[in-house]
C-alpha positions as CSV (number, residue, x, y, z in Angstrom):
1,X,-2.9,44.2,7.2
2,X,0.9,43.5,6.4
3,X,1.4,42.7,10.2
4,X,-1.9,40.8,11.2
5,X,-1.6,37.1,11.9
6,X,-3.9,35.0,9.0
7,X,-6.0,33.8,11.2
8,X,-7.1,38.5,11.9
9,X,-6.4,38.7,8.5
10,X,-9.2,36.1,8.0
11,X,-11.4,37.5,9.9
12,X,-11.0,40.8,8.2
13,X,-12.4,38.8,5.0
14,X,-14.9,37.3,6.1
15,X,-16.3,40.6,7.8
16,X,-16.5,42.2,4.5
17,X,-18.4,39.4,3.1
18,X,-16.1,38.8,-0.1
19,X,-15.1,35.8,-0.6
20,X,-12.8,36.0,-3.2
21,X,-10.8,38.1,0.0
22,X,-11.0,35.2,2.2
23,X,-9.3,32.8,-0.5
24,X,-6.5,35.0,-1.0
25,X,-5.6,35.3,2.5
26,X,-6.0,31.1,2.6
27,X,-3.6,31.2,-0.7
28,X,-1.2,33.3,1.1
29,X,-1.0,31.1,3.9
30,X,-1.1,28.1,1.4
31,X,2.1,29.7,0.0
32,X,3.7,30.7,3.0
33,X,4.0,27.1,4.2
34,X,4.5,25.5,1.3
35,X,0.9,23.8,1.8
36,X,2.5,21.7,5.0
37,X,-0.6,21.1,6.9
38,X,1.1,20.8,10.5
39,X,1.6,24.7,10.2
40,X,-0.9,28.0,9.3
41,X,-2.2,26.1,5.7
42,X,-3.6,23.4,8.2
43,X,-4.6,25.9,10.6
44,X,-6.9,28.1,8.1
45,X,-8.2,25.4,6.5
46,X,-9.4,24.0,10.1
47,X,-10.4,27.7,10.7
48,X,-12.3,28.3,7.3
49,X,-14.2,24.4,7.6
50,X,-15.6,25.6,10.9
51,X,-17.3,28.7,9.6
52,X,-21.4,28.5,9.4
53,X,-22.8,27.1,6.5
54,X,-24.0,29.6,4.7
55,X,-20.0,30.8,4.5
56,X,-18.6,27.8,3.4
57,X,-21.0,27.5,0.5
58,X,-19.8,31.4,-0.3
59,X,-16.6,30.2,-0.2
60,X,-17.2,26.7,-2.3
61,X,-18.8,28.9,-5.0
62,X,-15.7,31.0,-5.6
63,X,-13.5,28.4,-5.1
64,X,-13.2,26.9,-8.7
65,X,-12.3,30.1,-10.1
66,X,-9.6,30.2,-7.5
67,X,-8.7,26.8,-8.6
68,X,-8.9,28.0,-12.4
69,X,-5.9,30.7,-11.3
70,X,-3.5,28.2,-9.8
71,X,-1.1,27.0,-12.0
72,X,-1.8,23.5,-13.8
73,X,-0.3,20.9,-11.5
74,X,1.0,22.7,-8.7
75,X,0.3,22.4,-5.0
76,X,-1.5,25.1,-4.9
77,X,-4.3,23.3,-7.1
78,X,-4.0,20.3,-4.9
79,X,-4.7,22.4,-1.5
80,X,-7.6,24.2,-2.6
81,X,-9.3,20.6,-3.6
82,X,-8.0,19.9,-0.6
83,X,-9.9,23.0,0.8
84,X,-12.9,22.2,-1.0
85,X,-13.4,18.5,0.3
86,X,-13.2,19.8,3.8
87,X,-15.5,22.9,3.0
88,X,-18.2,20.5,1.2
89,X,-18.4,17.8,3.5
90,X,-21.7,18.8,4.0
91,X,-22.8,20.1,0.8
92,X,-25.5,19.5,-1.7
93,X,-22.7,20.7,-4.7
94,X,-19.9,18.7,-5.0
95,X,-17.5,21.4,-6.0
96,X,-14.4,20.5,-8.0
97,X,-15.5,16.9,-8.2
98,X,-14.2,16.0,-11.7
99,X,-10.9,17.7,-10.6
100,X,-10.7,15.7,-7.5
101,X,-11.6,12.8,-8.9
102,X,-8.2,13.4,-11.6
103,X,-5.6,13.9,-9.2
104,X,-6.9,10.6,-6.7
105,X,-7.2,8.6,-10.1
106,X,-2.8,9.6,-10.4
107,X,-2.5,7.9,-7.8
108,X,-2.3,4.8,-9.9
109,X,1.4,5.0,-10.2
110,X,2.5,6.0,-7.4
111,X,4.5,3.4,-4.7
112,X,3.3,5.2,-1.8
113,X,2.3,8.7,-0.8
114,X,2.6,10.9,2.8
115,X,0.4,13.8,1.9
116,X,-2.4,14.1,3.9
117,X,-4.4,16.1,1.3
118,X,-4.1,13.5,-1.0
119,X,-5.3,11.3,1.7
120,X,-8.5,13.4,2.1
121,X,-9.1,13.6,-1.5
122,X,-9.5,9.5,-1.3
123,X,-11.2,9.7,1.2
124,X,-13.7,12.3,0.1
125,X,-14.0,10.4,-3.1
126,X,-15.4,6.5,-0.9
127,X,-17.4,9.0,0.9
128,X,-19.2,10.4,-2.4
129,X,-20.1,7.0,-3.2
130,X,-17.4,6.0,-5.7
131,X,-15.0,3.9,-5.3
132,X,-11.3,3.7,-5.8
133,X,-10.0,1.8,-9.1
134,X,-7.7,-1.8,-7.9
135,X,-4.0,0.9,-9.0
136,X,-5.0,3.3,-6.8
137,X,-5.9,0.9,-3.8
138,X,-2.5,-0.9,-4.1
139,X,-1.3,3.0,-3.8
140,X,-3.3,3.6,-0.5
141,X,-2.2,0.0,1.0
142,X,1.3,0.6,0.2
143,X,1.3,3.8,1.9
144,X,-0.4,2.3,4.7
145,X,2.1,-0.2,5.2
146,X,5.3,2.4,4.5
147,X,4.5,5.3,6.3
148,X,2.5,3.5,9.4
149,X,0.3,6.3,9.3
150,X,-2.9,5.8,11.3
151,X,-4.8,8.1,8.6
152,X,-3.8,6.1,5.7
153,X,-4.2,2.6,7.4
154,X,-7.9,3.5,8.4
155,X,-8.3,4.4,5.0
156,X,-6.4,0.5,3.6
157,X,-8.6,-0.9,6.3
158,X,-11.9,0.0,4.3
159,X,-10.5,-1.2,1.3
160,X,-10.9,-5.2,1.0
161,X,-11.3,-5.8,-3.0
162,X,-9.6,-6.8,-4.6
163,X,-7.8,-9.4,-2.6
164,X,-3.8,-8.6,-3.5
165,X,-2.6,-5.4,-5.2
166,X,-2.2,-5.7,-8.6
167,X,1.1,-4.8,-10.4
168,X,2.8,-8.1,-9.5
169,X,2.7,-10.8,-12.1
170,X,2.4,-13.2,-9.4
171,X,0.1,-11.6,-7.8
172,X,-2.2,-11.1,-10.8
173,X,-1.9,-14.9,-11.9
174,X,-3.3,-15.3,-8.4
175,X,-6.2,-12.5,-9.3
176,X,-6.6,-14.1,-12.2
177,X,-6.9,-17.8,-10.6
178,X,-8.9,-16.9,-7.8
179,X,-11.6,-15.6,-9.4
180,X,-12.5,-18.6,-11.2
181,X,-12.3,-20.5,-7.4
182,X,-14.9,-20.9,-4.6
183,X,-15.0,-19.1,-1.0
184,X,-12.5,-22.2,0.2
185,X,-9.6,-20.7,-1.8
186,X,-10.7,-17.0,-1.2
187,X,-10.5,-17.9,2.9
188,X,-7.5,-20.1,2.2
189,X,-5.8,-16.8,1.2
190,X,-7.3,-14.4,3.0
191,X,-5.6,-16.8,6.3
192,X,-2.0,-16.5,4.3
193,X,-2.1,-12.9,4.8
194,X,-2.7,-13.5,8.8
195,X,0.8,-15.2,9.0
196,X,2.9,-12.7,11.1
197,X,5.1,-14.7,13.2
198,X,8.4,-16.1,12.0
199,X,7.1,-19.6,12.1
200,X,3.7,-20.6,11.7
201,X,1.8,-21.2,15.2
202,X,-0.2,-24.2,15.9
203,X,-3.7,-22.3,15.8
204,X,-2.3,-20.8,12.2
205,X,-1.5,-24.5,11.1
206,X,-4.8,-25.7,12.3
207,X,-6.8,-23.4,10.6
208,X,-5.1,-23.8,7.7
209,X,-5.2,-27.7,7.1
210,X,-8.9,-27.1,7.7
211,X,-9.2,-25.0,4.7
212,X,-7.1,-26.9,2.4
213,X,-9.1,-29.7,3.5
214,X,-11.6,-27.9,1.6
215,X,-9.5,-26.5,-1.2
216,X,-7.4,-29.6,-1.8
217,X,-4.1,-30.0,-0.7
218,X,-3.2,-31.2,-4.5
219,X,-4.7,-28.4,-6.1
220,X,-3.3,-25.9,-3.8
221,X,0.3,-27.0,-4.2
222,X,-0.1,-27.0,-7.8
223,X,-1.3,-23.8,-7.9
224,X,0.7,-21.9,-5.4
225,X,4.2,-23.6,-7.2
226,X,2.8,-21.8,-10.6
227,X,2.6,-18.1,-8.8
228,X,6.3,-18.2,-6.7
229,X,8.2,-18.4,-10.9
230,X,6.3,-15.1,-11.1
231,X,7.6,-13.3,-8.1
232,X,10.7,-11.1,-8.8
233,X,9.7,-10.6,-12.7
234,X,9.1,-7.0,-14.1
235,X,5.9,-5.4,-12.8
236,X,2.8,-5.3,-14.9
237,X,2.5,-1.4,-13.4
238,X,5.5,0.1,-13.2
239,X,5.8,2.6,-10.7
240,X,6.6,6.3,-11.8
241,X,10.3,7.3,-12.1
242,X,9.8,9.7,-9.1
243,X,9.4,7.2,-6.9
244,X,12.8,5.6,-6.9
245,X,14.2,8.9,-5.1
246,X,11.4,8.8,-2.9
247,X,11.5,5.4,-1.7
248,X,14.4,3.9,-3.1
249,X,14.7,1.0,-5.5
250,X,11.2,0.5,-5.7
251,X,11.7,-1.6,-9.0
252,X,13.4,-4.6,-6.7
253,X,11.3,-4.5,-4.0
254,X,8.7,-6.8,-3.4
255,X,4.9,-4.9,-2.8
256,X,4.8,-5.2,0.9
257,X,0.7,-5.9,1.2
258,X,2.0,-8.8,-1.4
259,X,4.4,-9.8,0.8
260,X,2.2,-10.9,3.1
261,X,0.2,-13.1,1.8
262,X,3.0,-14.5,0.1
263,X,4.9,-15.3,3.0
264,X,1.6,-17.2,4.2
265,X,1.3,-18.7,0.8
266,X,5.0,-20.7,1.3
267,X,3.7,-21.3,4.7
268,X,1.1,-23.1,3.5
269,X,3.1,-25.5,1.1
270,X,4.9,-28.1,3.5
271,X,1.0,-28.5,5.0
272,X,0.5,-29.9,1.6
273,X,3.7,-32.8,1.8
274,X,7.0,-33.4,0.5
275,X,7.5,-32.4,-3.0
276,X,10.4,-32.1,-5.4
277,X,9.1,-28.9,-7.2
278,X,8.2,-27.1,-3.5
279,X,11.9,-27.8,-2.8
280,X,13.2,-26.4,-5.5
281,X,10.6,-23.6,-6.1
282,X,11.4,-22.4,-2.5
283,X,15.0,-22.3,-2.9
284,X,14.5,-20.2,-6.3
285,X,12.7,-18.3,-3.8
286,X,15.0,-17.0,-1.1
287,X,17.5,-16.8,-4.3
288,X,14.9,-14.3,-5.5
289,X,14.0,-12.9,-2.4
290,X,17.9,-11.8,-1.1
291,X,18.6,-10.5,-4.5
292,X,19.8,-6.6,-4.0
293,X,20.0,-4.6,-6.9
294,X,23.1,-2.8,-8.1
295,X,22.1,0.4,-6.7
296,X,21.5,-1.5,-3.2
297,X,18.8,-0.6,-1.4
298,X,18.1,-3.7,0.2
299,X,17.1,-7.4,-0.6
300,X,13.6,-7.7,-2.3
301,X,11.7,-9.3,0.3
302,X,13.8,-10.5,3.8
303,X,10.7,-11.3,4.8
304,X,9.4,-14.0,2.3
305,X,12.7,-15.3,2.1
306,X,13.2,-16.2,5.3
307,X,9.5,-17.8,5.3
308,X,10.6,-19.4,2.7
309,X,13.8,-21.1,4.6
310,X,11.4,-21.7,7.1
311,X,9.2,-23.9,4.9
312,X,12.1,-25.6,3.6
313,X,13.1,-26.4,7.3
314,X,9.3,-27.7,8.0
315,X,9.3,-30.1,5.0
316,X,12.4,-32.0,7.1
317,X,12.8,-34.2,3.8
318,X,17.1,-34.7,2.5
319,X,16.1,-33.0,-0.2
320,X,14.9,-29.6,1.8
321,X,17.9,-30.1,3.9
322,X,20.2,-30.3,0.9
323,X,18.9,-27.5,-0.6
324,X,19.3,-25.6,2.6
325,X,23.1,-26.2,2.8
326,X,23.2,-24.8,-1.0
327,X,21.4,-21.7,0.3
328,X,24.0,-21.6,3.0
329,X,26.8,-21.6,0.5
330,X,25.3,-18.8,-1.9
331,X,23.0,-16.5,0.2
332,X,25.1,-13.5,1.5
333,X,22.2,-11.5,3.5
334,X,23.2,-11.7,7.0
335,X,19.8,-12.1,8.3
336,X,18.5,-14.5,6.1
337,X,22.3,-16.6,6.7
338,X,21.1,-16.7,10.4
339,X,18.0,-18.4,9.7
340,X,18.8,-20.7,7.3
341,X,21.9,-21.7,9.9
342,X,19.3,-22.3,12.2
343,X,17.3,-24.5,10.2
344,X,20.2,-26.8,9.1
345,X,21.2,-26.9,13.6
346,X,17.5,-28.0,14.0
347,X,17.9,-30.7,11.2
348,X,21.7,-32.0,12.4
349,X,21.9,-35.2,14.2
């Protein structure tokens, strides 16, 4: 059979009604491809999922001895739990559940993932009826964001609790502080994260006066000025060392789902009024925000800072426009420069 494709040399198994047969020619083709599913690992397991019934519960019963074989940890352990999901999707037996359920829960330190598998092991696990610990949802919305894969943003899209990722100690103060608010404050931010354009819009600016109408402008400010000290500090969760080669100087950057919200957040401040602490806590901002570590890899966030110059600009006191011509003097990110030398044109006589 040395010369048969896997897809004959599948059939072959399945005629002789052995399933252990069938799982070694899926392992071979598992190994032959290194588990990539764009090639014959995705094939066969597309192949295999679309056998009758009666065969794929054959194959589900053997499969955790198979599993049992594979080395602890290797990729061949993740395919065939892979394998099982898709196999099961319409079985009574949740096979390999408990093992499933281990490798989605790893995902709690992870910045963000490609593999598909692992995708469909999350996936498998909301459709079971569990649901995903907040680690392992700031994984899956990171890797939404990152790859800008549809798979993986269908997947963030389903997951709306909690609000923020945690890992950010500015973004778990805000956890922490929201849950002791009413549905003003939880609609207040869920409208910061809407912010996309470079400068707020005037339907984004009406919407939000309504709701700190209902918040309190006061109480908002207040607030908001205790999270932005927060942002740039060490991470509550870490992310593991593997990462960093992965995705670069993860430890700098800022969470990008975060990042949104945040960028609405400084947004919302100059709707609040002039303030001495916004001026100053913004600038500390974009200070923060433009930082790039030693190893480079970027600024943390070019995005919040340069929301952040924009607030600065929208407050139009001396005091925002003073602190904009320090920014100007010390902020060496070229894109950042350019908007706060906007800012100070739009605020020159």
């Amino acid at each position: 059979m040395a010369g048969l494709s896997y897809r004959h040399r599948a059939d072959a198994a399945l005629r002789s009604g052995v399933p252990q047969s069938v799982l070694d020619v899926a392992v071979a083709a598992y190994e032959a491809s290194a588990g990539d599913l764009l090639t014959v690992w995705g094939g066969m397991v597309q192949y295999l999922a679309g056998q009758p019934a009666g065969t794929r519960e054959a194959l589900l019963g053997a499969l955790p001895g198979r599993y049992r074989q594979a080395p602890p940890g290797s990729g061949l352990r993740l395919g065939l739990l892979h394998l099982a999901a898709v196999l099961g999707r319409d079985s009574a037996t949740d096979v390999l559940a408990a093992e499933r359920r281990e490798v989605v829960l790893a995902l709690d330190n992870r910045w963000a993932v490609k593999d598909h598998a692992l995708l469909h092991l999350a996936r498998t696990e909301l459709a079971t009826g569990r649901t995903l610990p907040a680690p392992v949802v700031a994984t899956v919305r990171r890797s939404a964001r990152l790859t800008r894969d549809p798979g993986w943003a269908a997947l963030a899209a389903r997951l709306t609790q909690p609000l923020l990722n945690v890992g950010e100690r500015w973004a778990d103060a805000a956890l922490a502080d929201l849950a002791g608010r009413g549905a003003a404050w939880h609609a207040l931010v869920v409208h910061a994260g809407t912010a996309r354009a470079g400068t707020p819009t005037e339907t984004w600016d009406r919407t939000a006066r309504e709701l700190l109408g209902q918040a309190g402008e006061g109480e908002v400010r207040r607030t908001v000025l205790s999270w932005l000290p927060l942002v740039g500090q060490a991470r509550t969760r870490p992310p593991a060392r593997t990462e960093t080669a992965a995705w670069g100087a993860v430890d700098q950057q800022l969470d990008p789902f975060n990042a949104d919200f945040l960028r609405g957040l400084v947004m919302l401040l100059p709707l609040t009024g002039p303030d001495a602490e916004t001026v100053s806590e913004l600038g500390r901002l974009v200070d923060t925000c433009t930082y790039t570590a030693p190893q480079g890899g970027g600024p943390r966030s070019a995005r919040v800072a340069n929301a952040a110059v924009v607030a600065l600009g929208c407050l139009g006191t001396s005091a925002a426009t003073a602190e904009l011509r320090g920014l100007a003097g010390r902020t060496s990110y070229g894109n950042t420069r350019r908007v706060i030398d906007r800012r100070l044109l739009l605020r020159a006589p």
